[in-house]
N, C-alpha and C positions, 0 to 999 in steps of 0.2 A: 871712759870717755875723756880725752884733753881737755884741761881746766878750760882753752881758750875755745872750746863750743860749748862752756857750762857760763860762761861769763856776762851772758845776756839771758839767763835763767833765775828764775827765784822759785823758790815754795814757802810759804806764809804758811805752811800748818803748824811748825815747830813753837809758833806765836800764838796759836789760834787755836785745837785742836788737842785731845787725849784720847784715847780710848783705856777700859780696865779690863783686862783677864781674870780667867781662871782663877789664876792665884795670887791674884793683888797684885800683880804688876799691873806697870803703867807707862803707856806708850804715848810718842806723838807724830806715830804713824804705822800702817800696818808693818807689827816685826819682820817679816819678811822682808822688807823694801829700807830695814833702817839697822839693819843688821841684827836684830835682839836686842838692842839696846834700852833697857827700860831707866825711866828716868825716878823707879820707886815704887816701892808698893802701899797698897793701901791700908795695910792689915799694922803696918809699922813707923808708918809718919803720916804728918796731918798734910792738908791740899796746897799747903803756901809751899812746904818746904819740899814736895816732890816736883811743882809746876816749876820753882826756881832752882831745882837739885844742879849739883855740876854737873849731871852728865846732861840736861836738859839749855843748858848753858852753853855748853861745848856741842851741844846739835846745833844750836842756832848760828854757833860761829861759824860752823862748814856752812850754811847755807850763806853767811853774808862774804865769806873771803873768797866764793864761786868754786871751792874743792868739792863741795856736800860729799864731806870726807866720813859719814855716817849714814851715810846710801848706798843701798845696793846699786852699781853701776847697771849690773845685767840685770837684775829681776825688777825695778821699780815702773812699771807700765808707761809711766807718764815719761820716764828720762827713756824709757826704749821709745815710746811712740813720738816722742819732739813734742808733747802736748804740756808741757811746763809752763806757766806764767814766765809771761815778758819781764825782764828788771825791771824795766823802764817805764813798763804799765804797773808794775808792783809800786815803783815809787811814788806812782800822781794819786795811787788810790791816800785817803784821808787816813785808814786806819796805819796801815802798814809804810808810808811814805817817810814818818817822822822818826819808826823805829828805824828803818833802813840807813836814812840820815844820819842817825845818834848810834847806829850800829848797837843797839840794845839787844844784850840777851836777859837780863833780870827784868820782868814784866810785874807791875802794879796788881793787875787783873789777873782773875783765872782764865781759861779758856773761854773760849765763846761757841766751840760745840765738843762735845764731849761722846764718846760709842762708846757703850756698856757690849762688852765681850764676857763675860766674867758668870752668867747661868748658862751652863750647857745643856738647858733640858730643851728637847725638844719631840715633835709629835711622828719626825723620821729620822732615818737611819740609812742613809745616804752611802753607800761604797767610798765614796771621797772623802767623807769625814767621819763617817765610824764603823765599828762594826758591828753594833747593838744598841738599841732606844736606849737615853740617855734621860732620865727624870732626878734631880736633886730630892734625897731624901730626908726626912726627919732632921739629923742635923746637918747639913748639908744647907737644910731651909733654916733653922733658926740661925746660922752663918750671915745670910745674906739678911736675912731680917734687920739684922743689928747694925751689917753694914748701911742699910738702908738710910739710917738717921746719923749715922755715927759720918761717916761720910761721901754717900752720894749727893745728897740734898746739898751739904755743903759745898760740893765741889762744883756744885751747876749754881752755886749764886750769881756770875755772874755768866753763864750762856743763853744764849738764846739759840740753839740747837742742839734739840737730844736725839740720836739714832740708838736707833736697838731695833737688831742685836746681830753682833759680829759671833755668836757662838750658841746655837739655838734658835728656837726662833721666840717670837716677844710675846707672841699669843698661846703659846704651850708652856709657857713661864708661869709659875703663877707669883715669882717675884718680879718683874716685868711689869706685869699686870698691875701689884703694887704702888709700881714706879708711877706708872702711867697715870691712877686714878690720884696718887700724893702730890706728883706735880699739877694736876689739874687744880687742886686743889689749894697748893701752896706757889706755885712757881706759876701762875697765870699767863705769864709772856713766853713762857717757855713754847718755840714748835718743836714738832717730834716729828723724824724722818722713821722709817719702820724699812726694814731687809728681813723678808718672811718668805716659807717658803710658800703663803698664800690657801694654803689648805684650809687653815682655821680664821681666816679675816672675811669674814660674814658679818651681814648688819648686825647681828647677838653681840660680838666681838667690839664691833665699832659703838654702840653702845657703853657698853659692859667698860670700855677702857676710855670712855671719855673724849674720844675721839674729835666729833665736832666744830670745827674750826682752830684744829690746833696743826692738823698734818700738811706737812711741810712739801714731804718727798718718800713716797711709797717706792721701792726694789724689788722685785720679785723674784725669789732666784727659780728656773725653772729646770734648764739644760737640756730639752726637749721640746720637740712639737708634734710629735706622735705617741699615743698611749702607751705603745708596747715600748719604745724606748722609755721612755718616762718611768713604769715600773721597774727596770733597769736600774736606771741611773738614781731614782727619788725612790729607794724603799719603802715602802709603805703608805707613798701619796693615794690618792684619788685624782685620775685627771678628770673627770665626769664632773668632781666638785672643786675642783680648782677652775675650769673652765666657766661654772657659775660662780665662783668669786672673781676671776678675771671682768666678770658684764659686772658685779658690783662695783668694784672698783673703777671699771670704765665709765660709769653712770654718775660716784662720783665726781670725777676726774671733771666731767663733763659740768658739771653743778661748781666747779670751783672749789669744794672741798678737798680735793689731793692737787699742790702745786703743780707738782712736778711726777709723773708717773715711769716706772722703766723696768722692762722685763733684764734678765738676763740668764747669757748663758756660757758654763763654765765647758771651752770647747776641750773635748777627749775623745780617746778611740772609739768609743760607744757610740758618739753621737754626733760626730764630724760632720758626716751629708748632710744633716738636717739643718745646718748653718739657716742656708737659703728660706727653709719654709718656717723657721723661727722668726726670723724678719715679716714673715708675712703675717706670721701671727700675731705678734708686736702693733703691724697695721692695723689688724680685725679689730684691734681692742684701743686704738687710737692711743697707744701709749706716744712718749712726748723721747721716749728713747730705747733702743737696742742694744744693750754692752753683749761684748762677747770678749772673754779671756782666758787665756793657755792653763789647761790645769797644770796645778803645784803638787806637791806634795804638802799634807795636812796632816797635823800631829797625832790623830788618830785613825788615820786615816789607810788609802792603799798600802797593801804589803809592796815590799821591789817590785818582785816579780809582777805583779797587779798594774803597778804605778807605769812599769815599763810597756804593759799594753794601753794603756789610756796616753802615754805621754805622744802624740799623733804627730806632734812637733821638732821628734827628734827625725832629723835626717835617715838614724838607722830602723827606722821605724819601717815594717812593710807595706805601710800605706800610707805612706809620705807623698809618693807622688797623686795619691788619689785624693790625699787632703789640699794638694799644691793643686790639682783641678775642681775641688768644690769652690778656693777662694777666686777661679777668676767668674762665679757666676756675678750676673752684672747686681742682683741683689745685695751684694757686699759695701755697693760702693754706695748706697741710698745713703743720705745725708742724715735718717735714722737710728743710721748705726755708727755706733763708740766700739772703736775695736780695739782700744788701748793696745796692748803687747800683740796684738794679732796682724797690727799692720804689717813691721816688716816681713810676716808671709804673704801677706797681699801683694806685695810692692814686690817680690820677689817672683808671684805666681802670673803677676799682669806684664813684669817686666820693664814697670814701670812707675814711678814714686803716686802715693796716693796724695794728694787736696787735703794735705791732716788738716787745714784752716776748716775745711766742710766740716770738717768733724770735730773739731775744736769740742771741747766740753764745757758748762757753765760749770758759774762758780760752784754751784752745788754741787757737779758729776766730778767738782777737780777733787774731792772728797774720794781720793783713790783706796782709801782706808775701809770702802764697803768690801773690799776685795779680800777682806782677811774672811769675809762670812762665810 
């Protein structure tokens, strides 16, 4: 994209924002979107010297001289969808107004929300993210253990938003689970946003992890609204019992206890048509949002050959045109749905630019780093 349509754009997460992987690397944004660029891992320096590392220095410079010369141009959702914060509403905000001013890349503070990617276990086995259950073993768990005091705690002194989890999900964790009951514990102000694939978030769960006026922003990744697609796509789910955790968490949602609620779904060959009737499920359950976004490729994820039938987005795909007619159903355009990177197929299948203001996302959904889950 030309610097001079990037020039009235900002991203504040490079200020704001970490997530950890696998292997102790450490991002400040999903790698896909910032090229792989980690700013450090955890296993090898402590939280001051990775939050101010140079390559975490030189991100924030692309983003103030309007290159965001460490962004994926094509794959970063928010710079394909035009859904970027304004400069000029970046500057009047209080936090990021002063940095912008004094052009700071070395920051005082740690982040202010932080996504643990970093326990892969989880209770599916998904075609797009793996090809077999994933549980951390014996040492695998006392790993994380150690991390746990050594420096997760530390590094969320000073956030006040924790997500989990970009790699797993938080309630098949039982390092996760950890987290959740030590910050309750010690980090009181701390909220917790949760990306699960909703199977095992029952009231035992909410309970069990302390939940109770601390959840910020519950994600649900689903990628279906029909059972049989759903065993498909979610190996090993239960839609029967995800569907009664859906009416919990809509019950919540309703009581004030989940801020902010959002289904989503990760659109591919499998499950393209159902676009439409995922919105409506979205409605059944009074969620507060709809995302739907282009499947990637995921490091463990489809083989080629796999990837190239799910990828429904490519042009030479055999059923391009018949995904270019699910997006002109009028469901698409409900102000419900966050269709990040899926716009310009919309805009292309209606033939006509979509209202992205309708669809603008909050501060919370501009958190495009759930997208790595």
């Amino acid at each position: 994209m030309p610097r001079a349509e990037l020039s009235h754009l900002f991203c504040s997460l490079p200020w704001s924002y970490a997530e950890i992987h696998h292997d102790g690397k450490v991002f400040m944004c999903c790698p896909r979107y910032s090229g792989l660029r980690a700013i450090g891992n955890v296993f090898t320096s402590t939280p001051d010297a990775i939050w101010n590392s140079r390559m975490a220095q030189r991100i924030r410079r692309g983003i103030l001289d309007a290159t965001f010369s460490h962004c994926s141009h094509r794959e970063c959702p928010e710079l394909v969808g035009r859904l970027l914060e304004r400069r000029a509403e970046a500057a009047r905000n209080p936090e990021m107004g002063p940095v912008i001013a004094a052009r700071a890349t070395r920051l005082a503070k740690g982040p202010a929300t932080v996504k643990l990617c970093h326990d892969d276990s989880c209770n599916l086995s998904c075609p797009s993210c793996r090809k077999e259950l994933l549980v951390a073993d014996r040492a695998r768990q006392a790993k994380l253990d150690r991390m746990l005091e050594r420096f997760i705690l530390p590094f969320l002194a000073d956030a006040r938003l924790l997500i989990l989890a970009g790699d797993g999900d938080p309630f098949a964790s039982k390092h996760y689970r950890d987290i959740l009951k030590a910050t309750h514990e010690r980090l009181p102000q701390l909220k917790i946003g949760l990306h699960t694939n909703g199977v095992l978030f029952d009231a035992r769960a909410w309970a069990d992890c302390r939940l109770e006026g601390r959840l910020d922003q519950v994600e649900v990744s689903i990628d279906a609204a029909d059972p049989l697609t759903y065993a498909l796509v979610r190996r090993g789910g239960d839609f029967r019992r995800l569907l009664a955790n859906l009416a919990f968490m809509a019950e919540r949602r309703r009581a004030g206890q989940i801020r902010h609620l959002m289904l989503s779904f990760v659109v591919q060959g499998a499950n393209f048509r159902e676009m439409p009737a995922f919105v409506a499920l979205g409605k059944r359950f009074g969620v507060d949002r709809v995302r739907l976004a282009l499947v990637r490729p995921w490091r463990r994820g489809f083989t080629t050959r796999a990837y190239a039938r799910a990828m429904i987005w490519d042009e030479a795909h055999p059923e391009f045109d018949a995904f270019l007619a699910v997006l002109r159903d009028p469901a698409l355009a409900d102000p419900i749905v966050w269709a990040t990177d899926v716009v310009p197929f919309i805009e292309r299948a209606r033939g006509a630019p979509l209202d992205v203001g309708a669809l603008k996302p909050t501060p919370i959904e501009r958190l495009r780093n759930w997208l790595s889950g």
